[in-house]
Each structure stands twice: as C-alpha cells, then as structure tokens.
N, C-alpha and C positions, 0 to 999 in steps of 0.2 A: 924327475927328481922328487924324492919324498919328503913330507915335512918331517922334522926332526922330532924324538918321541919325547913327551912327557912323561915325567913320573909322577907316580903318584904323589911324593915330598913336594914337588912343584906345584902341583895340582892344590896340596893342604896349605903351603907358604901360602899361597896366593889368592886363598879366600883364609887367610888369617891376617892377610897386609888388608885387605878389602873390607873385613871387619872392626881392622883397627883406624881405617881413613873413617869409616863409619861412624864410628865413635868420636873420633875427632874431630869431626863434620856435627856431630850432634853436641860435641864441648862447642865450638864454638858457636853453636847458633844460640845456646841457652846464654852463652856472651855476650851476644848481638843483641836478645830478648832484655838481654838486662840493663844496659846502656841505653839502650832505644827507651825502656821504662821511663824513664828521667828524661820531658821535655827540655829542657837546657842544652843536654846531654846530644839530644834527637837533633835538636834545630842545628848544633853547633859541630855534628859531627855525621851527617846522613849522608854522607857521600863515601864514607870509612865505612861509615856501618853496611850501606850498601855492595862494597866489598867485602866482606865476611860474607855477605848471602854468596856472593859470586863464587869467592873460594870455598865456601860448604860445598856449590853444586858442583864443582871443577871435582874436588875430593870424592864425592858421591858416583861423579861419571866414570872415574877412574877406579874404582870398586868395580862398577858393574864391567870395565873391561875387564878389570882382574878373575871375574866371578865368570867370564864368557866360554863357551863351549871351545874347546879345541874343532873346528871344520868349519866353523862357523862364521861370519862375519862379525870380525869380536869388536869392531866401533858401532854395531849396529844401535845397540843400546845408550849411545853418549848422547844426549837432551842438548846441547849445548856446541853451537853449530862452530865456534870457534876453538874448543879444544876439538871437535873430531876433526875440523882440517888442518890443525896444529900436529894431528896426532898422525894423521893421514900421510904428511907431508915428510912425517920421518924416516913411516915406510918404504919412501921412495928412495 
C-alpha cells in the first residue's frame, strides 16, 4: 500500500503552522523572561514559569514535526522524550 500524496498546499500549511508555533514559542518565552525578571515574581511563581519553558519546547518539537520530510521518520527530530511517545502512541 502507498503512502498517501502530499500537496504541495500541505506541504506550505505546514511550515506556515510550524512558523507560527515558532513564534508563539518565542511570545511566550519573552513572557517567561519577563516575569522571571522580577524576583518576587520568580520565587513565587517558578514552577509556572517552568511550564512555559516546557510548553515553548512541546511547541518547537511539533514545528519541527511539521517542517519533517515526507519518507522520513518525522518524530526523529522531537527533543522531548514525552511528546515523542505521546505522539508515537497515537500512531498506533
């Protein structure tokens, strides 16, 4: 059985969604940078603000799925051992 063909529209969606988690991974870490600024802020809320890094990188990993070669193993590139077996697992 063959894999089903991509367009090229799919192809351009899909490093246009992977440019805009990009982006949005880069809004919120400059969020994270500026809360963090402010020890009060830091002491009282580093376990949030530690989630924001998390979700930046969740966001970033799923870019570089989006941006993955069609033949290719397209979780090879996910940094983050919990979204690839999340992500792994839905393949199945």
């Amino acid at each position: 059985m063959s894999a089903p063909a991509i367009s090229v529209a799919s192809l351009e969606l899909g490093e246009a969604l992977a440019g805009e988690l990009e982006r949005a991974s880069r809004l919120l870490g400059e969020l994270a940078f500026e809360l963090g600024s402010d020890e009060t802020t830091l002491r009282r809320h580093l376990t949030g603000l530690q989630s924001i890094d998390h979700v930046t990188q969740i966001m970033l990993n799923i870019a570089t799925v989006l941006r993955a070669g069609e033949g290719t193993d397209q979780l090879a590139g996910v940094t983050l051992e919990d979204v690839a077996r999340r992500l792994r697992a839905s393949l199945n």
